[in-house]
C-alpha positions as CSV (number, residue, x, y, z in Angstrom):
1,X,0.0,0.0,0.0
2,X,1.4,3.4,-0.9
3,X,1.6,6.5,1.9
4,X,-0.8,8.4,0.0
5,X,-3.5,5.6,-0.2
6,X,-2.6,5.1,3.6
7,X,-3.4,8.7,4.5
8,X,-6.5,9.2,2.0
9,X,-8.1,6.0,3.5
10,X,-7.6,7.3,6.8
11,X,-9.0,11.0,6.2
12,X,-12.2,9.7,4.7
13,X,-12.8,7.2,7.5
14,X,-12.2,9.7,9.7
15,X,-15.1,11.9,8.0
16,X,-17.4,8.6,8.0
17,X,-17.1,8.8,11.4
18,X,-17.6,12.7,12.2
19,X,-21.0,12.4,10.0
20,X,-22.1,9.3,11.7
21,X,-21.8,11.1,15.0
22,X,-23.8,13.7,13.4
23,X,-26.2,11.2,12.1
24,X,-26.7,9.9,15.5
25,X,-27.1,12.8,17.3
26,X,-29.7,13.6,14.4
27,X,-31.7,10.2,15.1
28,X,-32.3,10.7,18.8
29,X,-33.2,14.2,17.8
30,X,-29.9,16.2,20.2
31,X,-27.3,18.5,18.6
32,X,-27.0,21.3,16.2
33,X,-28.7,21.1,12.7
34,X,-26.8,21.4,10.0
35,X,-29.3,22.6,7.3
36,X,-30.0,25.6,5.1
37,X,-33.6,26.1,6.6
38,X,-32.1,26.1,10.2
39,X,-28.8,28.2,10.1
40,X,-30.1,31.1,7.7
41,X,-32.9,31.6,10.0
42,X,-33.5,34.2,13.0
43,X,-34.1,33.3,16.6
44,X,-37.9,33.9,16.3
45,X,-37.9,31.7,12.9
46,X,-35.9,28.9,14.5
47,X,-38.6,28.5,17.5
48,X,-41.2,28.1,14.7
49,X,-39.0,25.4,12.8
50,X,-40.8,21.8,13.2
51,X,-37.0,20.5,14.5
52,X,-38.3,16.8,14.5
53,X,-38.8,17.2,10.4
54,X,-35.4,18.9,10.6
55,X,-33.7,16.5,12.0
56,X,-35.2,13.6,10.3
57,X,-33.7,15.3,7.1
58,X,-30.6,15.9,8.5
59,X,-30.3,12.3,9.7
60,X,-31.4,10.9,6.1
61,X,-28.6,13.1,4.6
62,X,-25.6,12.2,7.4
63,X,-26.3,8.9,7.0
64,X,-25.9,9.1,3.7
65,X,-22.8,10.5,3.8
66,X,-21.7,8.0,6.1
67,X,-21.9,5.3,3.6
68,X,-21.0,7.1,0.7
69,X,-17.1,7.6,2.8
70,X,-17.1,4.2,4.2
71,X,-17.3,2.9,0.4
72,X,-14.9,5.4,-0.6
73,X,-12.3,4.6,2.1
74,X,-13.3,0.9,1.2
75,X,-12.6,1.5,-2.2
76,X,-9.3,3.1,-1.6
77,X,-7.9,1.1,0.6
78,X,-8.8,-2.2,-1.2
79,X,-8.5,-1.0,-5.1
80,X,-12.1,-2.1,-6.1
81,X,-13.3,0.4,-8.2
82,X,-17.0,-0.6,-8.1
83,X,-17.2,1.0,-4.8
84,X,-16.4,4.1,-6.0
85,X,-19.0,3.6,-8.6
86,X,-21.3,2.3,-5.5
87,X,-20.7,6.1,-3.7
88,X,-21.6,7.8,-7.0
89,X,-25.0,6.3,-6.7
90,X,-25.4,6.9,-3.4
91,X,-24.6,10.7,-4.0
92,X,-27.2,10.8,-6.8
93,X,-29.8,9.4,-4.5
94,X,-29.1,11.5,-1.6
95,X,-29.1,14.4,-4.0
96,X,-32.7,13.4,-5.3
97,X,-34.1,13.0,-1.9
98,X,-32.9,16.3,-0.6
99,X,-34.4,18.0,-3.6
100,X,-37.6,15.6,-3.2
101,X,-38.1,16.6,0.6
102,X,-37.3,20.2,-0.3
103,X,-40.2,20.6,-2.6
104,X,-42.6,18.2,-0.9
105,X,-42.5,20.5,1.9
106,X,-41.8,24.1,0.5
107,X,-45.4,25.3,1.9
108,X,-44.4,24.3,5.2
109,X,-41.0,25.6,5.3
110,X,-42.2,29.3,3.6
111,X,-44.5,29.5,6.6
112,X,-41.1,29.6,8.7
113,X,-40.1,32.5,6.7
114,X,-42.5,35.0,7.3
């Protein structure tokens, strides 16, 4: 194994790991959250957010992440380039939904807004 793979390998499991803290934390519904809708908003907005919703998302997306660096650092560390392929998907997917959730509840989230 080369130094670079090594260190590479290493970083992104070390990011798999920060965002499946995060995802965690998201599940039992504790910690900061790390979304659009909740860090652009004022104090009086963020008391009308539906957190629970906000969390959920954030959860979905962490998770997602998760994988999609655990197949990476799989990928690098073991030279199989179908998980690479694998975390490329998963990106897509994650992408979709987060556009999906952000349109399914746009009426909601506007209300926050105002």
């Amino acid at each position: 194994m080369d130094t670079l793979q090594i260190i590479s390998g290493s970083i992104m499991i070390v990011i798999a790991i920060a965002c499946g803290v995060i995802t965690v934390l998201g599940i039992r519904n504790r910690g900061s959250i790390f979304l659009n809708t909740y860090l652009w908003s004022t104090k009086e907005q963020r008391k009308r957010i539906d957190k629970k919703a906000e969390y959920k998302l954030q959860s979905i997306i962490f998770g997602g992440l998760t994988l999609i660096f655990v197949f990476i650092s799989i990928g690098i560390f073991t030279r199989i380039v179908i998980m690479q392929y694998i975390s490329a998907v998963l990106a897509g997917i994650i992408c979709i939904y987060a556009i999906y959730d952000g349109t399914k509840n746009m009426k909601k989230r506007e209300e926050y807004w105002k």
